[in-house]
Z-matrix of the N, CA and C atoms (Angstrom, degrees):
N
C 1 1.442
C 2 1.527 1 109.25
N 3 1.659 2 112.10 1 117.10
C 4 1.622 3 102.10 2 172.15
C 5 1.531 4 127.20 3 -75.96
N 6 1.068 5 120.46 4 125.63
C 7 1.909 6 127.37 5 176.93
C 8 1.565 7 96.97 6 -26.56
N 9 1.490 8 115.41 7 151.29
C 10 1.489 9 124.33 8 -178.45
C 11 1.353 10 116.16 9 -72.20
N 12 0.763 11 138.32 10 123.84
C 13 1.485 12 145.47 11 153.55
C 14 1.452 13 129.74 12 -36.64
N 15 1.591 14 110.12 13 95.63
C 16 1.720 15 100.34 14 -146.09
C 17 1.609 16 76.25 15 -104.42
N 18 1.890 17 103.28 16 157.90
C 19 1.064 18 102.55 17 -176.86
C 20 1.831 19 96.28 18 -123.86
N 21 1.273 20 119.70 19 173.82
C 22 1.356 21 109.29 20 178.48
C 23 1.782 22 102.20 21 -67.62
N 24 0.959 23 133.32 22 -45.97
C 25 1.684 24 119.80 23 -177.43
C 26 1.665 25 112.86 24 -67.12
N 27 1.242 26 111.75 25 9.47
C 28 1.712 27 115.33 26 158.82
C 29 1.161 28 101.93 27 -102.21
N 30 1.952 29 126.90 28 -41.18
C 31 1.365 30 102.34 29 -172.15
C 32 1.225 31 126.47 30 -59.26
N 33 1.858 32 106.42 31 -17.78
C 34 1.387 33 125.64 32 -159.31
C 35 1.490 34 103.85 33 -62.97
N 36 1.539 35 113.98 34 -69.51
C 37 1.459 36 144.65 35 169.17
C 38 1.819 37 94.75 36 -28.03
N 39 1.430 38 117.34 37 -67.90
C 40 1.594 39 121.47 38 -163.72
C 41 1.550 40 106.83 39 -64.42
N 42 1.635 41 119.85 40 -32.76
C 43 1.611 42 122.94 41 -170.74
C 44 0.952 43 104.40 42 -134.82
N 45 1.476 44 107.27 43 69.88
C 46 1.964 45 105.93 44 173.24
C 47 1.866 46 118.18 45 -24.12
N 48 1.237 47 92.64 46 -52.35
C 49 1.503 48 114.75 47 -149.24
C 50 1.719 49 103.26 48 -62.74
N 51 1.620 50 103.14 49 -36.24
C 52 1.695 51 116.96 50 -172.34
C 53 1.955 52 114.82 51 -50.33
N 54 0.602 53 114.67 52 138.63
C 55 1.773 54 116.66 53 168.46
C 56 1.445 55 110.07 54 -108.18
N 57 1.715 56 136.75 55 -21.88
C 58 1.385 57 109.21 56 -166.03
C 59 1.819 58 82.83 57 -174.30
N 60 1.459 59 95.31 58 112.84
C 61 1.568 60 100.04 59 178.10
C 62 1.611 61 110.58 60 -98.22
N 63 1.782 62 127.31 61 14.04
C 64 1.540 63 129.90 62 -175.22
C 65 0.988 64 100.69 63 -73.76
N 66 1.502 65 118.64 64 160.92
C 67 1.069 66 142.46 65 159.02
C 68 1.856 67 108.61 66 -40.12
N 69 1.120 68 126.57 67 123.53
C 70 1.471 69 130.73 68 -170.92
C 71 1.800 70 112.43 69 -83.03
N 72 0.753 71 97.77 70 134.20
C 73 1.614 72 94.75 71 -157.73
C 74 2.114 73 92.38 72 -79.13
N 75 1.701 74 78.45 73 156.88
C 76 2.002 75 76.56 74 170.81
C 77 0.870 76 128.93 75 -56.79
N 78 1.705 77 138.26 76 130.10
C 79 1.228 78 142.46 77 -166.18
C 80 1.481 79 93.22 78 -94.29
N 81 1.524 80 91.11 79 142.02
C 82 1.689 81 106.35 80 177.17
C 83 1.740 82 106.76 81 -83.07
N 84 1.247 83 133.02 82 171.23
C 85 1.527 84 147.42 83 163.73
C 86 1.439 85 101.47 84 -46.86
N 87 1.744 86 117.20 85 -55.05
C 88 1.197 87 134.49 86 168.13
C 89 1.410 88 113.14 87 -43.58
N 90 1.044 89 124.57 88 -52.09
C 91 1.311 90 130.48 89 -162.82
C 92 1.577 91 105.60 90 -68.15
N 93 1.713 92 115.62 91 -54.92
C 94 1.242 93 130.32 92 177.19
C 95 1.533 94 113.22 93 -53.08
N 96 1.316 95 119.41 94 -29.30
C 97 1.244 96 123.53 95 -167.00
C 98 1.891 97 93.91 96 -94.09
N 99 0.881 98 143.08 97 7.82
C 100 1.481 99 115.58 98 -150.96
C 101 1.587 100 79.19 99 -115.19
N 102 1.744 101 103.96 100 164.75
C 103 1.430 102 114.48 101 -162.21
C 104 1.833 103 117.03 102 -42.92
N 105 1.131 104 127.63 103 139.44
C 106 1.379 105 133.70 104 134.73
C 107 1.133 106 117.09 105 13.13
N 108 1.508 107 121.26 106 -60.17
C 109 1.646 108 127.08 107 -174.41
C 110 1.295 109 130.25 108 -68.36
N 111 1.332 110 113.74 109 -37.29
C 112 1.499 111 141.18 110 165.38
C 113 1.397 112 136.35 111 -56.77
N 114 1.116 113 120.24 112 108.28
C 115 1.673 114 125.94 113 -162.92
C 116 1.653 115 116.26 114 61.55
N 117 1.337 116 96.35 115 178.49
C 118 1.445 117 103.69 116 -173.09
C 119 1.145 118 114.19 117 -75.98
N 120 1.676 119 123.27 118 -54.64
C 121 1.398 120 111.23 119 172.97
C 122 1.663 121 109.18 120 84.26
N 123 1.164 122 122.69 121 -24.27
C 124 1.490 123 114.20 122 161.84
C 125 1.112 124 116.85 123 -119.26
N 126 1.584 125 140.44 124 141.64
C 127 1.553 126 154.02 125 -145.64
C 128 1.321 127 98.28 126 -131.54
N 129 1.200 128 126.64 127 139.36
C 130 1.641 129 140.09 128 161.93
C 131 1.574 130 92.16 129 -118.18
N 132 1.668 131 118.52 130 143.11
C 133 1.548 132 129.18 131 -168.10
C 134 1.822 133 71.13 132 -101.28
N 135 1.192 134 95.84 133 166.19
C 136 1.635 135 114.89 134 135.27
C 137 1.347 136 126.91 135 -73.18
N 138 1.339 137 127.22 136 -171.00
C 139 1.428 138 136.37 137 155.62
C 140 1.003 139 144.26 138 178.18
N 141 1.426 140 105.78 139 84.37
C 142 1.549 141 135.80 140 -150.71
C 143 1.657 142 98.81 141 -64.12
N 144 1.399 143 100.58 142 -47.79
C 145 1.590 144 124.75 143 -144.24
C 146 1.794 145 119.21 144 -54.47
N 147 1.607 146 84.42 145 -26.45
C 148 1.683 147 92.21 146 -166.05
C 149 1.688 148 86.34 147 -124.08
N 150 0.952 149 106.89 148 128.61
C 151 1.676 150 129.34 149 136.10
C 152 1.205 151 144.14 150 -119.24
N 153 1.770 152 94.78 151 111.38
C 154 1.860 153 85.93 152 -168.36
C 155 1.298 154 117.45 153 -77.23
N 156 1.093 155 115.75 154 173.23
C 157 1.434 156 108.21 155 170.14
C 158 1.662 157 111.58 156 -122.26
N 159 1.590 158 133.85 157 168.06
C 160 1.011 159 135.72 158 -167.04
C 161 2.012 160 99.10 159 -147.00
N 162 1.168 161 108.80 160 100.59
C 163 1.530 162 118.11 161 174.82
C 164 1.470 163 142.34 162 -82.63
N 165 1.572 164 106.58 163 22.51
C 166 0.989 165 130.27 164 -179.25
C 167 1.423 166 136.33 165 175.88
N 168 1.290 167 126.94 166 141.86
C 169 1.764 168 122.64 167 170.99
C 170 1.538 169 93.95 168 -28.09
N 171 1.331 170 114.87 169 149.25
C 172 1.160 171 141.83 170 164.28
C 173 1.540 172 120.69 171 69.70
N 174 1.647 173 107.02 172 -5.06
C 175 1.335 174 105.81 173 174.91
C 176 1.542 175 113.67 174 -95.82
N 177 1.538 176 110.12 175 -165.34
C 178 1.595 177 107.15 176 -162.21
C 179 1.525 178 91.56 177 -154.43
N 180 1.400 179 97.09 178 156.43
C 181 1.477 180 118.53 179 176.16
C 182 1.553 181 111.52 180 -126.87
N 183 1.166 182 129.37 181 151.27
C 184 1.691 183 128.34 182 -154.58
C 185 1.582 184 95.50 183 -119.81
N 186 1.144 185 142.87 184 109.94
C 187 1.206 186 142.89 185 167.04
C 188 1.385 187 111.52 186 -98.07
N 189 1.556 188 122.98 187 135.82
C 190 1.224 189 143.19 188 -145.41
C 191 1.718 190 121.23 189 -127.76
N 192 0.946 191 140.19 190 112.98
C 193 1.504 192 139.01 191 177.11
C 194 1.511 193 100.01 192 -139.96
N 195 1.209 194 108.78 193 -165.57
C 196 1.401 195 133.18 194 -138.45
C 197 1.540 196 117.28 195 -154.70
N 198 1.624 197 148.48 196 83.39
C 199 0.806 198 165.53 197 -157.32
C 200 1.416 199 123.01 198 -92.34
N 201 1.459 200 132.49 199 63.67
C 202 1.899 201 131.90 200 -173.19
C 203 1.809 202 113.46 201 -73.64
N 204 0.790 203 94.70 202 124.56
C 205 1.187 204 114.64 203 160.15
C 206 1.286 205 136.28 204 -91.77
N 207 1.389 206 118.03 205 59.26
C 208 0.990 207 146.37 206 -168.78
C 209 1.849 208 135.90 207 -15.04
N 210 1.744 209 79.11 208 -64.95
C 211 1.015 210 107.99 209 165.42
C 212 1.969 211 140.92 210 -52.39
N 213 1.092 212 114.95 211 174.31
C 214 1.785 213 107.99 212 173.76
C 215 1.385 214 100.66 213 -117.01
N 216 1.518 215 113.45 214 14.68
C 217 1.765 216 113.66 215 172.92
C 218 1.386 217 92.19 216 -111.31
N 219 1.622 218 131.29 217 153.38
C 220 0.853 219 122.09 218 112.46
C 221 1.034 220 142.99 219 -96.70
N 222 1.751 221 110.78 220 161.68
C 223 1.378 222 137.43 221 -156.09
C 224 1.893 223 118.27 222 -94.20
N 225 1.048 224 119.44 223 81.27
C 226 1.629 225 121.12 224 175.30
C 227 1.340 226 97.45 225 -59.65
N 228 1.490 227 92.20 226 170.53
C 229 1.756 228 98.44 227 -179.93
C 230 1.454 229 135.79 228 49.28
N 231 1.561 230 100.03 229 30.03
C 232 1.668 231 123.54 230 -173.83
C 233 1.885 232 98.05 231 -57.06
N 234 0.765 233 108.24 232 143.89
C 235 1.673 234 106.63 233 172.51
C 236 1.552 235 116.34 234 -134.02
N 237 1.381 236 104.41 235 149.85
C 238 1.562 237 116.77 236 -177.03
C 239 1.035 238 121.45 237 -109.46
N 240 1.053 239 119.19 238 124.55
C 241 2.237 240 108.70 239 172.66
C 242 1.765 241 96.51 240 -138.87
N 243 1.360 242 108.34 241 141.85
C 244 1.321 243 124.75 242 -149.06
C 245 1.830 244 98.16 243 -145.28
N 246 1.356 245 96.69 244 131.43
C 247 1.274 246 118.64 245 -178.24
C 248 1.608 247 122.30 246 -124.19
N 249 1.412 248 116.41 247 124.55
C 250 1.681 249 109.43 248 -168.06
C 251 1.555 250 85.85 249 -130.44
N 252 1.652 251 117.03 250 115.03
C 253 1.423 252 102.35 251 150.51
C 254 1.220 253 129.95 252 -101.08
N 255 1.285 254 89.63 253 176.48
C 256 1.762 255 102.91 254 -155.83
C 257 1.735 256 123.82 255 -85.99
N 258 0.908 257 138.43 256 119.12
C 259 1.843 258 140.18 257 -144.54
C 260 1.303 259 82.44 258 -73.20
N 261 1.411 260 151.43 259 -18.42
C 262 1.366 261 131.33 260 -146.17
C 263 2.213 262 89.17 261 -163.22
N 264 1.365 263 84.96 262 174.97
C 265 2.160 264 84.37 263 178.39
C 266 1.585 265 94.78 264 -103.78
N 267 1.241 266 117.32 265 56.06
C 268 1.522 267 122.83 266 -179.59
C 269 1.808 268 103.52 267 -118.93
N 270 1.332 269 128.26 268 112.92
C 271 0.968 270 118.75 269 152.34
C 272 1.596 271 156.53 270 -72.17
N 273 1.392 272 93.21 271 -8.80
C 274 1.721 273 114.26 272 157.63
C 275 1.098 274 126.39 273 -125.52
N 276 1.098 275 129.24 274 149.19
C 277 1.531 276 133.91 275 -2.02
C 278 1.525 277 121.74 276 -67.34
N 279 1.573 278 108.82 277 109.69
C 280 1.268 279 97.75 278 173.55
C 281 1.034 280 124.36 279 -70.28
N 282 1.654 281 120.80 280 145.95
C 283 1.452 282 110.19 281 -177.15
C 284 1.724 283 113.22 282 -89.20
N 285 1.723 284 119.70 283 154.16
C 286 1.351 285 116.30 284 -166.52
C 287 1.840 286 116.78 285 -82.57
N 288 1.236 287 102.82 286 120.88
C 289 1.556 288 93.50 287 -174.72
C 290 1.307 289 117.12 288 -103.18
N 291 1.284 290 137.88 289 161.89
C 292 1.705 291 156.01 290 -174.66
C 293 1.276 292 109.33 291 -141.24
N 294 1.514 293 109.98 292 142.64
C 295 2.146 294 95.05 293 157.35
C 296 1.566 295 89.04 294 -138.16
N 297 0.797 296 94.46 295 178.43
C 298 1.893 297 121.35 296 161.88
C 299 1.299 298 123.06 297 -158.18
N 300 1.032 299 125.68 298 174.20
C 301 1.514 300 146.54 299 158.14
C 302 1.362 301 132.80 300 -114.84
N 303 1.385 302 103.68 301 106.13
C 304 1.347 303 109.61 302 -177.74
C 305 1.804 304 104.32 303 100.68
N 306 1.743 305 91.29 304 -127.42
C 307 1.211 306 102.58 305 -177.67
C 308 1.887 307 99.00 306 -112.81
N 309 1.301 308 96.97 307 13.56
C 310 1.699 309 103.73 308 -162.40
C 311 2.207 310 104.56 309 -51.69
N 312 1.141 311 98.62 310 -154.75
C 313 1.273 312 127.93 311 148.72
C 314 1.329 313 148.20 312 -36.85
N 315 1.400 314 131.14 313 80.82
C 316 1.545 315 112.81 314 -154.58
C 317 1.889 316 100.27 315 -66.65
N 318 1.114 317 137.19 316 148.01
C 319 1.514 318 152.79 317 -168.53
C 320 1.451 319 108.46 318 -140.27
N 321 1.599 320 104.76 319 115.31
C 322 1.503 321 117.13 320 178.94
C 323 1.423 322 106.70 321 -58.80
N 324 1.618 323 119.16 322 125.30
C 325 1.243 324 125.95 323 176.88
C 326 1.605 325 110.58 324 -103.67
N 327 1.447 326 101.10 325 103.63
C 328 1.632 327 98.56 326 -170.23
C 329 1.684 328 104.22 327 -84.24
N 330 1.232 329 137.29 328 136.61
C 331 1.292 330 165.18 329 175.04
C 332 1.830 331 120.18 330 -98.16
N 333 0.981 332 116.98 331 106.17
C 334 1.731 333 105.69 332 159.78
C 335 1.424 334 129.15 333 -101.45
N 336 0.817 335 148.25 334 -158.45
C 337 1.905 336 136.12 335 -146.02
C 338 2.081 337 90.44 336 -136.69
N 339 1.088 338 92.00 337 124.54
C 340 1.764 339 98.51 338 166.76
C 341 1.803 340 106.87 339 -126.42
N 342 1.146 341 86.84 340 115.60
C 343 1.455 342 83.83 341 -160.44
C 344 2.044 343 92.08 342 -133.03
N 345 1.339 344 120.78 343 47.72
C 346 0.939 345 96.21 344 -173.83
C 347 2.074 346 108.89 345 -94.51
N 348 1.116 347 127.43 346 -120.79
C 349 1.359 348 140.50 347 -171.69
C 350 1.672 349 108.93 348 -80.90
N 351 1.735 350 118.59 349 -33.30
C 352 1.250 351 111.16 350 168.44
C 353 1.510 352 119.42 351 -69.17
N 354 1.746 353 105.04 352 -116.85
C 355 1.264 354 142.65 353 -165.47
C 356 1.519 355 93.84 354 -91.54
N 357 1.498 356 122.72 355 132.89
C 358 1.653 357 118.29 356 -179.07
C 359 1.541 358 94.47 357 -114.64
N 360 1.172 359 106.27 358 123.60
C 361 1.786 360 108.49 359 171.13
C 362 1.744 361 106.16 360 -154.02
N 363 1.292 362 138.53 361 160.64
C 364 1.020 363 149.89 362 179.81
C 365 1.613 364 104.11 363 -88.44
N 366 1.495 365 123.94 364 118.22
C 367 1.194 366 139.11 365 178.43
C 368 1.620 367 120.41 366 -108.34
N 369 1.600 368 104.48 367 145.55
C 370 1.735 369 102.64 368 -157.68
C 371 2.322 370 89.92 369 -108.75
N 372 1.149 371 107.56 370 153.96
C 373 1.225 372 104.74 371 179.17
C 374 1.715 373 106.71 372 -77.00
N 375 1.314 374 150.64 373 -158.05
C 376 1.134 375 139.53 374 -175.57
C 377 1.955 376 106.09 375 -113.99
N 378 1.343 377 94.02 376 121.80
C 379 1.654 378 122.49 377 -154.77
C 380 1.820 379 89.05 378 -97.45
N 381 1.689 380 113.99 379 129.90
C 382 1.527 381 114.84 380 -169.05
C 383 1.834 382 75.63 381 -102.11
N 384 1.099 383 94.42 382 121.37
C 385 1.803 384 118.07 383 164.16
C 386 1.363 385 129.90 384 -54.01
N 387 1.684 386 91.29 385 -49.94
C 388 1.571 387 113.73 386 -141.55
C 389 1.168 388 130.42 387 129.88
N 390 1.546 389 93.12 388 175.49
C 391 1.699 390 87.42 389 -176.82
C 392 1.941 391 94.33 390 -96.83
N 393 1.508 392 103.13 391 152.47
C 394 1.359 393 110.65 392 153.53
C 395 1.199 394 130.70 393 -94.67
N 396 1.247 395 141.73 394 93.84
C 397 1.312 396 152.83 395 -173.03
C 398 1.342 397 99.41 396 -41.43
N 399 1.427 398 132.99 397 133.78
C 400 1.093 399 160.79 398 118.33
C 401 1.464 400 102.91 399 29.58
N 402 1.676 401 133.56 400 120.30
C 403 1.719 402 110.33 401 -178.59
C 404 1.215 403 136.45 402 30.57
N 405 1.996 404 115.45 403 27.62
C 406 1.206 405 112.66 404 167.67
C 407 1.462 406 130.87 405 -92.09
N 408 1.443 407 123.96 406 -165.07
C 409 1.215 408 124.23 407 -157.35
C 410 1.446 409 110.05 408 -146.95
N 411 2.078 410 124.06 409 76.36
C 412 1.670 411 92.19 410 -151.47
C 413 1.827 412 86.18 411 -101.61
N 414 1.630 413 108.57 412 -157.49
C 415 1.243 414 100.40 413 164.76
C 416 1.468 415 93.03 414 -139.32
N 417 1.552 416 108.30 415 150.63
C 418 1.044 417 100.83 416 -143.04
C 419 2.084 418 79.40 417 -121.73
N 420 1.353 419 133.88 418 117.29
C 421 1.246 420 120.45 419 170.43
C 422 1.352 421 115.73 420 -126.70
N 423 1.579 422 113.40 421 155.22
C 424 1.076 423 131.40 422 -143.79
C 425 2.123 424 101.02 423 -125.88
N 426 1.292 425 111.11 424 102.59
C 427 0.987 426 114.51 425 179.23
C 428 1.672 427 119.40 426 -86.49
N 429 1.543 428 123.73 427 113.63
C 430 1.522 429 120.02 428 170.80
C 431 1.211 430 115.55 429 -89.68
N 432 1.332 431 146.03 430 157.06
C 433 1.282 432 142.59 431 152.69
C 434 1.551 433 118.71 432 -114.82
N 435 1.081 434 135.72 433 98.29
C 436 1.715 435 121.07 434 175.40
C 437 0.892 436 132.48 435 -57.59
N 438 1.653 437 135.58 436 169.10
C 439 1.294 438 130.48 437 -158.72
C 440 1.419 439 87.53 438 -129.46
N 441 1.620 440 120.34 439 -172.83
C 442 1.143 441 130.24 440 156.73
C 443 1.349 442 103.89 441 -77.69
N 444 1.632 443 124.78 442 160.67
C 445 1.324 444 122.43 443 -165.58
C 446 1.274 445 141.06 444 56.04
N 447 1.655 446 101.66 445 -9.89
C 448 1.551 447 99.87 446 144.51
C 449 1.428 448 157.67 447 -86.93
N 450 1.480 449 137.79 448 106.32
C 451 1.212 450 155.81 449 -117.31
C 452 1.655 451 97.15 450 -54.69
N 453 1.086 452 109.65 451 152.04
C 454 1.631 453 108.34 452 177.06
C 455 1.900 454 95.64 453 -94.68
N 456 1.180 455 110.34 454 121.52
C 457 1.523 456 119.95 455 -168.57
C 458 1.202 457 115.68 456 -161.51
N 459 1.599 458 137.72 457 174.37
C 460 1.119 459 140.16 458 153.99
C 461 1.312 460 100.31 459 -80.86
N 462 1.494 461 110.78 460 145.03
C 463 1.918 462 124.66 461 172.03
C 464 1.366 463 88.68 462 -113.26
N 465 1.225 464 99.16 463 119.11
C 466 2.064 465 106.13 464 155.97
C 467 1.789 466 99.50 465 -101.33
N 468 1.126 467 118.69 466 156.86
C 469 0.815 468 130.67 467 176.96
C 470 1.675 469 115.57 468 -162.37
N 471 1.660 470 122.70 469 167.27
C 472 1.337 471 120.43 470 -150.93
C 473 1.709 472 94.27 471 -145.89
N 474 1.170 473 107.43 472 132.16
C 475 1.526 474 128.52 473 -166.37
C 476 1.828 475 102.90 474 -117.01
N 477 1.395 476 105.73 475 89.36
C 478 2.097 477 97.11 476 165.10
C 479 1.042 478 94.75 477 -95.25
N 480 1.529 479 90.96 478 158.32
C 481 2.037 480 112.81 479 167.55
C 482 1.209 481 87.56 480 -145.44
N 483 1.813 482 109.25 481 118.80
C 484 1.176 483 113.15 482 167.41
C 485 1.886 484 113.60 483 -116.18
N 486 1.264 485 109.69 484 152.98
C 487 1.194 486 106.30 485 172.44
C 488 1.753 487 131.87 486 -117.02
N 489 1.399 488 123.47 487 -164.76
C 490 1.448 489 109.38 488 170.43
C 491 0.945 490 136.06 489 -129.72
N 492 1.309 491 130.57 490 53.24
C 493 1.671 492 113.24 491 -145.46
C 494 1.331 493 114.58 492 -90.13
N 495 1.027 494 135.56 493 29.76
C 496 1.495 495 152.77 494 -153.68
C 497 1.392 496 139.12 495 -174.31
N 498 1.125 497 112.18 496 -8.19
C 499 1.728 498 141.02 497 -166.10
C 500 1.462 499 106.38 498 85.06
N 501 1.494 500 130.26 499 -13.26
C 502 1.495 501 113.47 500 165.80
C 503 1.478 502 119.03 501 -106.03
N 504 1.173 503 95.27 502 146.80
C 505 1.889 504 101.95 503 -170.38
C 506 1.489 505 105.95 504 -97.85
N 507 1.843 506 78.96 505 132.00
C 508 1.494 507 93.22 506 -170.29
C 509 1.353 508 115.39 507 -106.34
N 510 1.359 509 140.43 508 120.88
C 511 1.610 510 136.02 509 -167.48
C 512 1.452 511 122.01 510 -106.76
N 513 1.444 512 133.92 511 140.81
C 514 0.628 513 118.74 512 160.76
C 515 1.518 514 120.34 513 -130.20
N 516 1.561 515 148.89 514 133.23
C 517 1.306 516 131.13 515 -151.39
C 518 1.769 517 101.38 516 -129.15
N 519 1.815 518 105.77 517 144.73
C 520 1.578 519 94.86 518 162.04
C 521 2.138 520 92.70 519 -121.92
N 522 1.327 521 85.91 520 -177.91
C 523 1.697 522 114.78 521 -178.67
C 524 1.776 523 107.91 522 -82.59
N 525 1.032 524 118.89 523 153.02
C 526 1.725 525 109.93 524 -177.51
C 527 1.771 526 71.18 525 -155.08
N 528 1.614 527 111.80 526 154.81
C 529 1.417 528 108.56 527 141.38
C 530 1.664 529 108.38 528 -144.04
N 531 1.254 530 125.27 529 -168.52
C 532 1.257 531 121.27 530 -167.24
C 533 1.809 532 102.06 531 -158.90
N 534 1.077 533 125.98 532 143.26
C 535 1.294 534 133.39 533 -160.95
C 536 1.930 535 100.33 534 -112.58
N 537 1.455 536 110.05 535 129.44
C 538 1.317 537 123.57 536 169.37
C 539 1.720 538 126.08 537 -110.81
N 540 1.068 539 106.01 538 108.57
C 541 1.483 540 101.45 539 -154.50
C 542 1.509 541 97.91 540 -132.47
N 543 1.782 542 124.13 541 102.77
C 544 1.606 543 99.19 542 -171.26
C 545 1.712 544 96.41 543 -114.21
């Protein structure tokens, strides 16, 4: 089964908050250096490359991205909001989510069901991360677990990290998906 084909007017619908999911063009010395306030300054990769897979009720698959910190400030109060859609317009069984950073802490990622007339996927409220250190590099992974009764499918799903350097939050999001196969 090939992963879904997300288009930007799904990412729109899945990450209200996002403005521009392209590839980010090379930042100049200039660019890095210019005030605090200016641009986003934090990068979410995609990650086509790896798909885990998960072979049964109760097991889990680890989905993986990549978090830049662009900037020469760092950013406290980094925030997460996380999007899993749904293989079918069924909202249960939800599947169980976690993330961490790094090698940190696994952290229950609670999700509620949007299931209206568009795109149906389970949406997370906005999760405070951390701080991003100054030109760092974290990884940011995303643990699923399946249930019984959940569809054997590809899960795409969508990872923002927005930050603040100004009082407005700035986001930027990539794609992760994860394979269910029992």
């Amino acid at each position: 089964m090939r992963p879904l084909a997300i288009t930007a007017a799904t990412l729109a619908i899945l990450l209200p908050n996002s403005t521009s999911y392209a590839e980010p063009a090379a930042e100049t010395a200039h660019q890095l250096l210019a005030a605090s306030c200016t641009g986003v300054g934090v990068k979410v990769a995609d990650n086509f490359g790896d798909l885990p897979v998960a072979h049964g009720a109760g097991h889990s698959a680890v989905m993986k991205t990549t978090i830049r910190n662009l900037s020469i400030h760092s950013r406290p109060g980094a925030l997460l909001n996380y999007a899993l859609m749904s293989p079918t317009s069924r909202w249960a069984p939800t599947p169980s989510l976690a993330w961490r950073l790094d090698k940190g802490l696994w952290h229950t990622l609670h999700v509620r069901w949007f299931g209206g007339s568009g795109e149906k996927y389970w949406g997370s409220d906005n999760v405070d991360i951390g701080t991003l250190k100054a030109r760092s590099t974290r990884l940011l992974q995303i643990r699923i677990t399946f249930h019984r009764g959940d569809p054997a499918a590809v899960y795409t799903s969508a990872a923002e990290v927005a930050v603040r350097p100004c009082g407005t939050l700035e986001w930027d999001g990539g794609l992760m998906h994860a394979r269910y196969r029992p």
